[in-house]
N, CA, C and O atoms as CSV, one atom per row, in Angstrom:
chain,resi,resn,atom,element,x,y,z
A,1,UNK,N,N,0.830,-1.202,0.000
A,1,UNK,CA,C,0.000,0.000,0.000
A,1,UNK,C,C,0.869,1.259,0.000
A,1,UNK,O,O,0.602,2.240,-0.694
A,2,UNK,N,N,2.228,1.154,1.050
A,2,UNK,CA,C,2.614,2.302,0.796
A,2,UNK,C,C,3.357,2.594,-0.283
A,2,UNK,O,O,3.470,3.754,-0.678
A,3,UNK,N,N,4.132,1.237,-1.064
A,3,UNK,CA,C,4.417,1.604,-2.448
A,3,UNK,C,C,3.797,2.457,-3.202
A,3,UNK,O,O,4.366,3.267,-3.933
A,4,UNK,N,N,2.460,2.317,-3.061
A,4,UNK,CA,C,1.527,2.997,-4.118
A,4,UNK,C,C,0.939,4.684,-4.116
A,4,UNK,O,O,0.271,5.353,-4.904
A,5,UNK,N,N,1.680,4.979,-2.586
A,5,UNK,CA,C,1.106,6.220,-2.233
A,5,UNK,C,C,2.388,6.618,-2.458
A,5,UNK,O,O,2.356,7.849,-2.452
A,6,UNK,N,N,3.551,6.223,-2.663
A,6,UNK,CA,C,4.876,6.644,-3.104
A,6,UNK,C,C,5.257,6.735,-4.481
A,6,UNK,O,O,6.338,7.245,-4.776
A,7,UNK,N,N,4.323,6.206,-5.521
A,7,UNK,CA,C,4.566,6.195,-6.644
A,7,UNK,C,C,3.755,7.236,-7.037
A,7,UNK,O,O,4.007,7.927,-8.025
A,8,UNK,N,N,2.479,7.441,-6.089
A,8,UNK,CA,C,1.501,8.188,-6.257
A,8,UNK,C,C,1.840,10.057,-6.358
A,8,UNK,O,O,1.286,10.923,-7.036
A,9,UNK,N,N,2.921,10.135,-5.415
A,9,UNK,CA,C,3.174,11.366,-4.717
A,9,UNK,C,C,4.640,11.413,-5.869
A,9,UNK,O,O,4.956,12.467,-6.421
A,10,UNK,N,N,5.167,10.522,-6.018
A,10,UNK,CA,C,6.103,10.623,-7.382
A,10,UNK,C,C,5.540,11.266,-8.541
A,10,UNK,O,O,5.898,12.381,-8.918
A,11,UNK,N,N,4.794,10.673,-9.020
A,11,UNK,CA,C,3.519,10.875,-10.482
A,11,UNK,C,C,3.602,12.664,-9.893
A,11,UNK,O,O,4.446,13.431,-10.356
A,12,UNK,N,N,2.935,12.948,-9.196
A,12,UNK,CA,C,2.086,14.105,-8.862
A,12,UNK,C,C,3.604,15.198,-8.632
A,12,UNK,O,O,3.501,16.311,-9.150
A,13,UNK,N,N,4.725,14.934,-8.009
A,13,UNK,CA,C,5.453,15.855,-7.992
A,13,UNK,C,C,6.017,16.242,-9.559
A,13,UNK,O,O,6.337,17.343,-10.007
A,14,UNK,N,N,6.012,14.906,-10.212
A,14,UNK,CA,C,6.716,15.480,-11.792
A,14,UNK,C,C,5.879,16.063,-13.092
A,14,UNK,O,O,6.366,16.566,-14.105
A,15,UNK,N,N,4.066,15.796,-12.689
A,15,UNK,CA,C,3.414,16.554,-12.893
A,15,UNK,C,C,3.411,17.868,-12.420
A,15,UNK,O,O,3.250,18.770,-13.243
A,16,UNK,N,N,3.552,18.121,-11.293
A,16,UNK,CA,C,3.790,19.659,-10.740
A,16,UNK,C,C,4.803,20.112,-11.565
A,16,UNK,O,O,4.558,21.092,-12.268
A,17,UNK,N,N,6.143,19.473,-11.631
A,17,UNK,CA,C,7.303,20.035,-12.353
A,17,UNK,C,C,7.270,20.656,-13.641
A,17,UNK,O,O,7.982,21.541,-14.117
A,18,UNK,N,N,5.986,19.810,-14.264
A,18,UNK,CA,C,6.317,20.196,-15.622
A,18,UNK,C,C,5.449,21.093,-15.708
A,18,UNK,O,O,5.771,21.906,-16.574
A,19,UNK,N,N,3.932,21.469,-14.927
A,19,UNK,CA,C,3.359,22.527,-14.785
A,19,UNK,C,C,3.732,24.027,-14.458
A,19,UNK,O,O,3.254,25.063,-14.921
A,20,UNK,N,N,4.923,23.796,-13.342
A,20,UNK,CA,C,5.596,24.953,-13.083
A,20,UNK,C,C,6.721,25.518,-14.722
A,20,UNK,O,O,6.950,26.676,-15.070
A,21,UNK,N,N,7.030,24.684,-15.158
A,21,UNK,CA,C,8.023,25.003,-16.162
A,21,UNK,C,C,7.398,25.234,-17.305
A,21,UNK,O,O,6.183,25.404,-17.415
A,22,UNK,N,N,8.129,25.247,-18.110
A,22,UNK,CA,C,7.474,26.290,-19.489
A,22,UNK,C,C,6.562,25.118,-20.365
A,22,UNK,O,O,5.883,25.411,-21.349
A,23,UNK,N,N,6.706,23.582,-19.738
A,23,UNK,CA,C,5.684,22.877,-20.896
A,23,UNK,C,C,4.101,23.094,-20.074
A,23,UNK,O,O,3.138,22.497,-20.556
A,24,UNK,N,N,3.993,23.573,-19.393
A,24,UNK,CA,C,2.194,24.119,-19.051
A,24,UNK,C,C,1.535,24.330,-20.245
A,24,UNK,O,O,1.987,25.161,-21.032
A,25,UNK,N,N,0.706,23.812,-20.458
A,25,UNK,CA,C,-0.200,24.151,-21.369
A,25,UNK,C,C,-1.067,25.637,-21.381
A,25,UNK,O,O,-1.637,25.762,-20.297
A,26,UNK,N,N,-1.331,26.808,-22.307
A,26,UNK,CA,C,-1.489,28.182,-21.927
A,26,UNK,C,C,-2.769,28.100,-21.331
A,26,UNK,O,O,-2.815,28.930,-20.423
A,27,UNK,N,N,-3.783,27.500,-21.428
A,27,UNK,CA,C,-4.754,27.646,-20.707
A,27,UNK,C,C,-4.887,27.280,-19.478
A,27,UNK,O,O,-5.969,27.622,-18.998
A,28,UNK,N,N,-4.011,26.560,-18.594
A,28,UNK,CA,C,-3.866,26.005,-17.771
A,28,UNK,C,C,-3.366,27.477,-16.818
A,28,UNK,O,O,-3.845,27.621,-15.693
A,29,UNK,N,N,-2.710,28.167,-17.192
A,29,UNK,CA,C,-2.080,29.074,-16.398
A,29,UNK,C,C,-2.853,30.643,-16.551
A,29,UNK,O,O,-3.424,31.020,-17.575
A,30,UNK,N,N,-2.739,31.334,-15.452
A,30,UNK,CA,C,-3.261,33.213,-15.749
A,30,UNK,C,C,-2.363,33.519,-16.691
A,30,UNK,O,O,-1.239,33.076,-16.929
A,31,UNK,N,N,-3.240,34.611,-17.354
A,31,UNK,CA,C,-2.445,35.345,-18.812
A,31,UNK,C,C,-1.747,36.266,-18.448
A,31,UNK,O,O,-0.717,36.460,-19.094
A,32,UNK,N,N,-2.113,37.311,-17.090
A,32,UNK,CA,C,-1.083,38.410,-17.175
A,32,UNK,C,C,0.274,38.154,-16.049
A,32,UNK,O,O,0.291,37.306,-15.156
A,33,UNK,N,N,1.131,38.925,-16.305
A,33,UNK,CA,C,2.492,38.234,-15.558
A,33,UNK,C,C,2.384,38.194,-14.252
A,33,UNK,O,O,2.732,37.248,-13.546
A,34,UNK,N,N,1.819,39.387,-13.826
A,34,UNK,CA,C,1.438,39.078,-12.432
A,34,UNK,C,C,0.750,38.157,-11.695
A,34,UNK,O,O,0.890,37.904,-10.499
A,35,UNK,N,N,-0.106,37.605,-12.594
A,35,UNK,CA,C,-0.866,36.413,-11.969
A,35,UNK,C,C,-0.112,35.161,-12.351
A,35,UNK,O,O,-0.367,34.074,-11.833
A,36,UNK,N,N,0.856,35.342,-13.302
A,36,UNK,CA,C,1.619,34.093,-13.707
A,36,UNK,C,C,2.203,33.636,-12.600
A,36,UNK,O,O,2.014,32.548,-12.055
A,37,UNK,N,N,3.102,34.719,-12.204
A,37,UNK,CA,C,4.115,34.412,-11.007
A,37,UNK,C,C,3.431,34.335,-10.016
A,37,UNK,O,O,3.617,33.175,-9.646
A,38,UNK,N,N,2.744,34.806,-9.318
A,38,UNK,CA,C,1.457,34.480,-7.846
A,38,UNK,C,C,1.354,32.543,-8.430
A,38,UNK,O,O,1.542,31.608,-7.652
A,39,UNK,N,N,1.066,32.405,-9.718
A,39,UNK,CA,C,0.630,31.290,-9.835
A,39,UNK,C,C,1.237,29.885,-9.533
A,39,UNK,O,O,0.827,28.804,-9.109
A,40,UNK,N,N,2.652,30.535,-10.046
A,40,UNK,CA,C,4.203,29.832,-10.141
A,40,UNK,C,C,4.517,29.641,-8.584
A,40,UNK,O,O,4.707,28.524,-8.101
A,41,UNK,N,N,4.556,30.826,-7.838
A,41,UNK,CA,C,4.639,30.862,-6.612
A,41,UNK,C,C,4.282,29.736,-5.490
A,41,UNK,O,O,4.953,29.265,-4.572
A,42,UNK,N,N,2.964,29.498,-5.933
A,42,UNK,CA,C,1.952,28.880,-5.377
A,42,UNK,C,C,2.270,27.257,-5.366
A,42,UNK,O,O,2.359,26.416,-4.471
A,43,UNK,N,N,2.387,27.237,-6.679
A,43,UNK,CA,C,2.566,25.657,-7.397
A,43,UNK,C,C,4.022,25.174,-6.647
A,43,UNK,O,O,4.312,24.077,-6.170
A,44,UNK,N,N,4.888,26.536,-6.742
A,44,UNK,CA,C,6.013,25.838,-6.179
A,44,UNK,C,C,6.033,25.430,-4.579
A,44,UNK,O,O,6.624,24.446,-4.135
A,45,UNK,N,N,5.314,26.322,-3.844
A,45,UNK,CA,C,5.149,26.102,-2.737
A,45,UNK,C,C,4.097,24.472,-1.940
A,45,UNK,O,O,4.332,23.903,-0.874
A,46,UNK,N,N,3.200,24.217,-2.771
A,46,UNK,CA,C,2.810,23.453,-2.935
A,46,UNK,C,C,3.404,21.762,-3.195
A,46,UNK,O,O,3.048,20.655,-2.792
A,47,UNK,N,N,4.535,22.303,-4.131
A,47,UNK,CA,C,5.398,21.283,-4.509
A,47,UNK,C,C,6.476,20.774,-3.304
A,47,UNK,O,O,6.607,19.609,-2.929
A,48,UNK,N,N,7.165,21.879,-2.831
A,48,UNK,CA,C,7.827,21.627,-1.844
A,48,UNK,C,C,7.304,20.775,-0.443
A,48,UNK,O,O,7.968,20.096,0.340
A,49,UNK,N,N,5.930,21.075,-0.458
A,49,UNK,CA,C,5.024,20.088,0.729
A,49,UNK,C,C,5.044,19.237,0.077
A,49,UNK,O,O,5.844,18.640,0.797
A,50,UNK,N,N,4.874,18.530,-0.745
A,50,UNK,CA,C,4.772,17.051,-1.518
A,50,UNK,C,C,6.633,16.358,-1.186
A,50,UNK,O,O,7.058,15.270,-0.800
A,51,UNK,N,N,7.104,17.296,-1.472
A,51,UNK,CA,C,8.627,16.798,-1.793
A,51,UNK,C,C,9.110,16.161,-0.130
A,51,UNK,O,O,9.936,15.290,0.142
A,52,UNK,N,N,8.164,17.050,0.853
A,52,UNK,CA,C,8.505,16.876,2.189
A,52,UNK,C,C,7.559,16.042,2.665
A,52,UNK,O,O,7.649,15.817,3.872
A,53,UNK,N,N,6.525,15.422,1.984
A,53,UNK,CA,C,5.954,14.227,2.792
A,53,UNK,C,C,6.754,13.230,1.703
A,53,UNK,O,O,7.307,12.280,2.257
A,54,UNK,N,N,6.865,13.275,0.647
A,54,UNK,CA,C,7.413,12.295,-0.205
A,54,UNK,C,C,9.490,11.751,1.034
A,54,UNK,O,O,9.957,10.628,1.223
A,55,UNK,N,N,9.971,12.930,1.437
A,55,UNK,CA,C,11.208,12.363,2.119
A,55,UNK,C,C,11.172,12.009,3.576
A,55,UNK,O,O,12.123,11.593,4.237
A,56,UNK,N,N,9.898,12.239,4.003
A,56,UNK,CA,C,9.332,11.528,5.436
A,56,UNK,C,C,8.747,9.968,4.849
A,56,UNK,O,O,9.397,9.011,5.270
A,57,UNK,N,N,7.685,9.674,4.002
A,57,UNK,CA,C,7.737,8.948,3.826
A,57,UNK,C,C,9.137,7.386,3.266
A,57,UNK,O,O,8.975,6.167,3.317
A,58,UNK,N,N,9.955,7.931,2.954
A,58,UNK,CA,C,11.001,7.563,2.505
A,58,UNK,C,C,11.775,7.098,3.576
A,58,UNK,O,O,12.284,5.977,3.578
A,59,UNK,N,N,11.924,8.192,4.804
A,59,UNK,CA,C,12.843,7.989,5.651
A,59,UNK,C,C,12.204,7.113,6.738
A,59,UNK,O,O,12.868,6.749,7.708
């Protein structure tokens, strides 16, 4: 079971990755820059909680 919530939280961080980076699809993201980066912001912050249950789980 916990394999699967580890592969799970894998999947989902390298989806985040590629959302934060320039392959986002344009509709997926706000159009003006300011809301880009609030957006970017967000996602990354978000990501970093994943990355930190993903190395608790691990450890």
């Amino acid at each position: 079971m916990e394999l699967w919530i580890l592969f799970g939280l894998m999947g989902e961080i390298f989806l985040q990755l590629v959302l934060i980076g320039d392959g986002a699809k344009v509709g997926d993201m706000p159009s003006s820059p300011e809301k880009l980066k609030e957006y970017k912001k967000i996602k990354g912050f978000l990501l970093i909680q994943k990355l930190q249950i993903l190395q608790e789980v691990l450890l």
